[in-house]
KOLKOLMI-231793 format. One record per residue (C-alpha): y, z, x. Coordinates in steps of 0.05 Angstrom, whole numbers, plus 32768, in hexadecimal, padded with zeros to 4 digits. Layout:
KOLKOLMI-231793
<rec <Y,Z,X>>
...
END
This chain:
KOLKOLMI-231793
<rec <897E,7FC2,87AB>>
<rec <8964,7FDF,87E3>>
<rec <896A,8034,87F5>>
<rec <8974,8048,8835>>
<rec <8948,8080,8855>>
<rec <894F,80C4,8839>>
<rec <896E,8104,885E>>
<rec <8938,8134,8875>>
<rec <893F,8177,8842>>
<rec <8958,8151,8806>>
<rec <893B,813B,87CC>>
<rec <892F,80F6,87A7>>
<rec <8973,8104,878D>>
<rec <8990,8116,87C9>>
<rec <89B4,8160,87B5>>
<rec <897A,8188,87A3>>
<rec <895F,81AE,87E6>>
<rec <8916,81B9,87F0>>
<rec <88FB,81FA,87D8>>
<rec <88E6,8233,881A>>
<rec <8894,823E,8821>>
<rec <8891,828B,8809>>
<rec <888A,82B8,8845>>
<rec <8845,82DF,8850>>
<rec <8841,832E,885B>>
<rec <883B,833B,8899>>
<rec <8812,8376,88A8>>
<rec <8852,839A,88D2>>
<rec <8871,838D,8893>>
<rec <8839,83AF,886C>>
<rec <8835,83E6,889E>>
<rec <8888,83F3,8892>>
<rec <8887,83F6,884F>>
<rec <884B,8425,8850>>
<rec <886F,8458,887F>>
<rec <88B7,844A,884F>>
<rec <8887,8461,8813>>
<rec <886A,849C,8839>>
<rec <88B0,84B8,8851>>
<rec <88C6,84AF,880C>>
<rec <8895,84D6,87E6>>
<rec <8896,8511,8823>>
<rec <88E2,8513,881B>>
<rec <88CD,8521,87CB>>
<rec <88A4,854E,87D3>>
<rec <88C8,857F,880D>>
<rec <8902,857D,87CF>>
<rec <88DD,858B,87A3>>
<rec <88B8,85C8,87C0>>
<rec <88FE,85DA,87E0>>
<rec <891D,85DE,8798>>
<rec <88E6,8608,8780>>
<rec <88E8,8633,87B6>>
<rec <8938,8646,87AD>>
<rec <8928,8651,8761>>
<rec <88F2,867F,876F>>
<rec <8921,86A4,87A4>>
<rec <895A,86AA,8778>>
<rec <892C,86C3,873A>>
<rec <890C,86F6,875C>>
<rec <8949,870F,8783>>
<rec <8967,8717,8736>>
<rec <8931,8742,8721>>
<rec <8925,875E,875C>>
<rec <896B,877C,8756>>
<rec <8967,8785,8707>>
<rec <8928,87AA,8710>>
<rec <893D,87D4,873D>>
<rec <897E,87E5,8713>>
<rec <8954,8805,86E7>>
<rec <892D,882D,8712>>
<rec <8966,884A,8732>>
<rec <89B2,8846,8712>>
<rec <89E8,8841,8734>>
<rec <8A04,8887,875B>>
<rec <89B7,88A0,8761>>
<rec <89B5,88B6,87AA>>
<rec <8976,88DC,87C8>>
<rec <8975,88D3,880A>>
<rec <895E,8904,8843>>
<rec <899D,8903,886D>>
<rec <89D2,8930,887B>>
<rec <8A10,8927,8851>>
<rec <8A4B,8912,887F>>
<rec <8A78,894A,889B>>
<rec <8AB2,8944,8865>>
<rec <8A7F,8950,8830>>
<rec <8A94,898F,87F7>>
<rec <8A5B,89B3,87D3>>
<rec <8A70,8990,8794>>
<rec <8A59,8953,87C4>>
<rec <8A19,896A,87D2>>
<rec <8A07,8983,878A>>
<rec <8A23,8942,8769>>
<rec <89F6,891D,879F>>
<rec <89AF,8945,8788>>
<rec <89C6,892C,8748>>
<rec <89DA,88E9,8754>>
<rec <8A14,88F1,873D>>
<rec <8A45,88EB,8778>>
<rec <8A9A,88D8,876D>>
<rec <8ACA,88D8,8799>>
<rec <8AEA,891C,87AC>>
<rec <8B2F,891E,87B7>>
<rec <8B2A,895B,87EA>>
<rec <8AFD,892C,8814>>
<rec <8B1C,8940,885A>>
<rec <8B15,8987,8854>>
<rec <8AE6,89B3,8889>>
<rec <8AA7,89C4,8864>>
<rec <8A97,8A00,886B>>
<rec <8A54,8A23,8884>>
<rec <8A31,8A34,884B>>
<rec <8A3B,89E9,8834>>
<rec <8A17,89CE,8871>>
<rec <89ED,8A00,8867>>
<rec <89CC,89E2,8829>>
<rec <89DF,8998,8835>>
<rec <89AF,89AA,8874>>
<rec <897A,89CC,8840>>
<rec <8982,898C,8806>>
<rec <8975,895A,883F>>
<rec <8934,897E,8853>>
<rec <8923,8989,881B>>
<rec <891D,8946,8807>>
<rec <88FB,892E,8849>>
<rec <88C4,895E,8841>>
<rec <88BD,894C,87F4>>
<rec <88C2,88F6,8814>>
<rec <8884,8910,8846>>
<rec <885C,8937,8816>>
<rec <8857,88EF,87EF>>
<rec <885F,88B8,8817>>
<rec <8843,888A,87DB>>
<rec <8882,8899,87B1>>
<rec <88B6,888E,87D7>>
<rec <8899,883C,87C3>>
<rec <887E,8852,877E>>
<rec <88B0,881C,8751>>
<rec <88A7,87E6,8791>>
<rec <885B,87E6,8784>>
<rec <8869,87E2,8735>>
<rec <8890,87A7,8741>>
<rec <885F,8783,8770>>
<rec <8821,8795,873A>>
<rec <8853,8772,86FF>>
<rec <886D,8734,872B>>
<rec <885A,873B,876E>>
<rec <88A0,8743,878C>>
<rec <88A1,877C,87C6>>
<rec <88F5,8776,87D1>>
<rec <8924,874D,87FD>>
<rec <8924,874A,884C>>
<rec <896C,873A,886B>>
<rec <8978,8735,88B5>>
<rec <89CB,872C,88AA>>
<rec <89D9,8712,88EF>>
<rec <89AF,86D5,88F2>>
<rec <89AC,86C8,88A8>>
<rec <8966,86D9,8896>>
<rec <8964,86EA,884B>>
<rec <8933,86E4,8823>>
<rec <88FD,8709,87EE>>
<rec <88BE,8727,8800>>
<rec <8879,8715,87D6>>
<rec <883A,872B,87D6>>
<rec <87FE,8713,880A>>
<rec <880D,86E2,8837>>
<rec <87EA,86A5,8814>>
<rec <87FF,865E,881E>>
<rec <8820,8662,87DA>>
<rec <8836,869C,87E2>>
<rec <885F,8688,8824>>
<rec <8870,864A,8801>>
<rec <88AB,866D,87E4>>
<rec <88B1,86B4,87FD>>
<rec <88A9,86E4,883B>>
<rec <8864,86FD,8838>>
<rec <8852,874C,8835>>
<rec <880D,8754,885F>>
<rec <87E4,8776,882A>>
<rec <87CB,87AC,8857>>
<rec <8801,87BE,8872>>
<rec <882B,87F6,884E>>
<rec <8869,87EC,8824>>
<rec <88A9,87E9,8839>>
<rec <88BF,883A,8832>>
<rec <887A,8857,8840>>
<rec <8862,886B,8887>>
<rec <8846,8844,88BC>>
<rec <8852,87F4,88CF>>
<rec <8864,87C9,8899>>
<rec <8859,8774,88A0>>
<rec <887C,8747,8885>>
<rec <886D,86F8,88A1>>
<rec <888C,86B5,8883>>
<rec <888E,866B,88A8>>
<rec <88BB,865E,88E5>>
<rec <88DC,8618,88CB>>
<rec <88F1,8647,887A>>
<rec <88FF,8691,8878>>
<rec <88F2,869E,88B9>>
<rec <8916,8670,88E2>>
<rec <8952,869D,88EE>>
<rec <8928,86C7,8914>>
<rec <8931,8699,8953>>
<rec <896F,86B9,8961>>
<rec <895D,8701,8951>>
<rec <8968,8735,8987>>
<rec <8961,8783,89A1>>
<rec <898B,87AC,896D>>
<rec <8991,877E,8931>>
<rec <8995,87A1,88F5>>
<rec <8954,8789,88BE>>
<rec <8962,87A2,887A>>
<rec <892A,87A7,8846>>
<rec <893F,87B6,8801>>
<rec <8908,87C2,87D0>>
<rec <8915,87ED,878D>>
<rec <8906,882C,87AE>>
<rec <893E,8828,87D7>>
<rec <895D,87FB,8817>>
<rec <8942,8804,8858>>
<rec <8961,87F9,8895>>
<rec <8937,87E6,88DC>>
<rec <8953,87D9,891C>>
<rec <892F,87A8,894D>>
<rec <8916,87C3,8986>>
<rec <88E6,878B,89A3>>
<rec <88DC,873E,899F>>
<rec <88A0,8724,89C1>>
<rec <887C,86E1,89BB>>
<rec <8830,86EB,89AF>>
<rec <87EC,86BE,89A5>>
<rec <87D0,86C7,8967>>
<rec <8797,86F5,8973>>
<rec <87CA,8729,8981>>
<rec <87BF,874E,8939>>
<rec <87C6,8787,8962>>
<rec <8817,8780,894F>>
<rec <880E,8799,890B>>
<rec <87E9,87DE,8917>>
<rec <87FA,8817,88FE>>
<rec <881E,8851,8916>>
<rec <8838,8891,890D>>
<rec <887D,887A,88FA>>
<rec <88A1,8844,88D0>>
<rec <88A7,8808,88E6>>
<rec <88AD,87C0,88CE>>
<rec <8892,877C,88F2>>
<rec <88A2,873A,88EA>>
<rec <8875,870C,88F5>>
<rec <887F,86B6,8905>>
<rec <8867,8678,8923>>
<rec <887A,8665,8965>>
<rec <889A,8634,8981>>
<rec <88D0,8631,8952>>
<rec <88D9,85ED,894E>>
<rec <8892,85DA,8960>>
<rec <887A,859C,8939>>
<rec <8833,85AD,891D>>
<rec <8809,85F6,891F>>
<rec <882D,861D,894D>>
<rec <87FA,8638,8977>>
<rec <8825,8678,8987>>
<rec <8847,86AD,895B>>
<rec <888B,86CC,895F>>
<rec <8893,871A,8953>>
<rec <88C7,8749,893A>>
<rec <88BF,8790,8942>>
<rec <88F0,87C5,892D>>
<rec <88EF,880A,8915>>
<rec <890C,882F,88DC>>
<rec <8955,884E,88E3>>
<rec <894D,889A,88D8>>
<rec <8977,8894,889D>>
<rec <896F,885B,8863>>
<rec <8986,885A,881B>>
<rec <8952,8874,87F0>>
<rec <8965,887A,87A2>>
<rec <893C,88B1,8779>>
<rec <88F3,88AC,876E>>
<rec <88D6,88A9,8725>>
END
């Protein structure tokens, strides 16, 4: 008996249909699966460095604060400022001491004599803050010789907080705010530096104006600095970070902020120290 002619795409028994000629690689295929690869192990590794960056921050903000609990316990007050106008001489005493409570005749008119030595305890302790300016950062150098930690900038109103290391190294700005190494420490006289990338710790700064308050809190106390210039400068200007007769902090970034690339500019954040910050008691 005679067969008819078979139907294109089917097979001698008529249901099975012929099997597809693999495809080749193109090389745009290639090419995609390359850049898929590459984005893939960048995304992995930004996590990565991201996560270890947040661990070191939140371990050294811990013993940041721990260490400085034991260098100064809680109450200890030394500062060189005048005690406010409601103070008693029980106030002033308990304050030499560090041993300040609450008075319960707290509105009462101090009287002459009390002014009179809250006037001679704050002098006191500026002249004894001059005579050595080394001290007044005595347990923040201990802690940078053990671990390298210098304290904790915060600029509260466009959410820059973060800890300070030592140097400004690539690791080192990896996961901290770098503390130029010749520049003094926060607390001592003259111009203190403090740099750290524009797209991490620094990228708050973009929005940082005249006035803002930048706190520094190291274990010799927390010091307050209020802005007073913000310039954009090439980066030959070192000029920024000299030193002068007073205190006064810099920060230091890259600029643009969201340049893609070296930034071939840098941002900078002067400000000078309030006339009165915390300072706990020297040992």
């Amino acid at each position: 008996m005679k067969q008819g002619p078979r139907e294109p795409g089917r097979g001698a028994g008529g249901d099975q249909p012929p099997v597809p000629a693999p495809r080749r690689r193109t090389p745009a295929w290639w090419l995609q699966s390359a850049l898929l690869l590459a984005g893939a192990l960048m995304l992995l590794t930004w996590t990565a460095r991201w996560l270890e960056a947040r661990a070191f921050q939140q371990r050294a903000s811990r013993e940041l604060d721990a260490y400085a609990a034991t260098v100064a316990p809680a109450g200890t007050i030394a500062d060189a400022t005048v005690p406010e106008p409601a103070a008693t001489a029980a106030h002033v005493d308990a304050a030499a001491h560090g041993d300040l409570q609450p008075d319960p005749v707290a509105q009462a008119r101090p009287s002459r004599a009390t002014l009179a030595a809250a006037h001679r305890t704050a002098r006191t302790l500026a002249r004894r803050a001059q005579a050595k300016p080394h001290a007044r950062a005595a347990a923040t150098r201990r802690l940078a010789h053990r671990s390298g930690i210098i304290g904790r900038v915060e600029v509260p109103r466009v959410g820059v907080r973060a800890v300070i290391a030592e140097g400004t190294s690539t690791r080192v700005l990896a996961h901290a705010v770098g503390h130029v190494r010749w520049t003094p420490l926060p607390g001592e006289p003259g111009n203190v530096g403090l740099t750290a990338h524009r797209d991490s710790y620094f990228h708050g700064l973009a929005g940082v104006r005249r006035g803002d308050l930048v706190r520094v809190v190291t274990p010799d106390g927390t010091w307050r600095y209020r802005v007073t210039r913000v310039q954009v400068v090439p980066p030959t200007r070192t000029d920024v970070l000299r030193q002068g007769r007073g205190s006064s902090l810099t920060l230091v970034t890259c600029w643009p902020f969201r340049w893609i690339g070296p930034a071939p500019r840098r941002f900078v954040v002067s400000a000078t120290l309030d006339p009165s910050p915390t300072l706990r008691a020297a040992r």
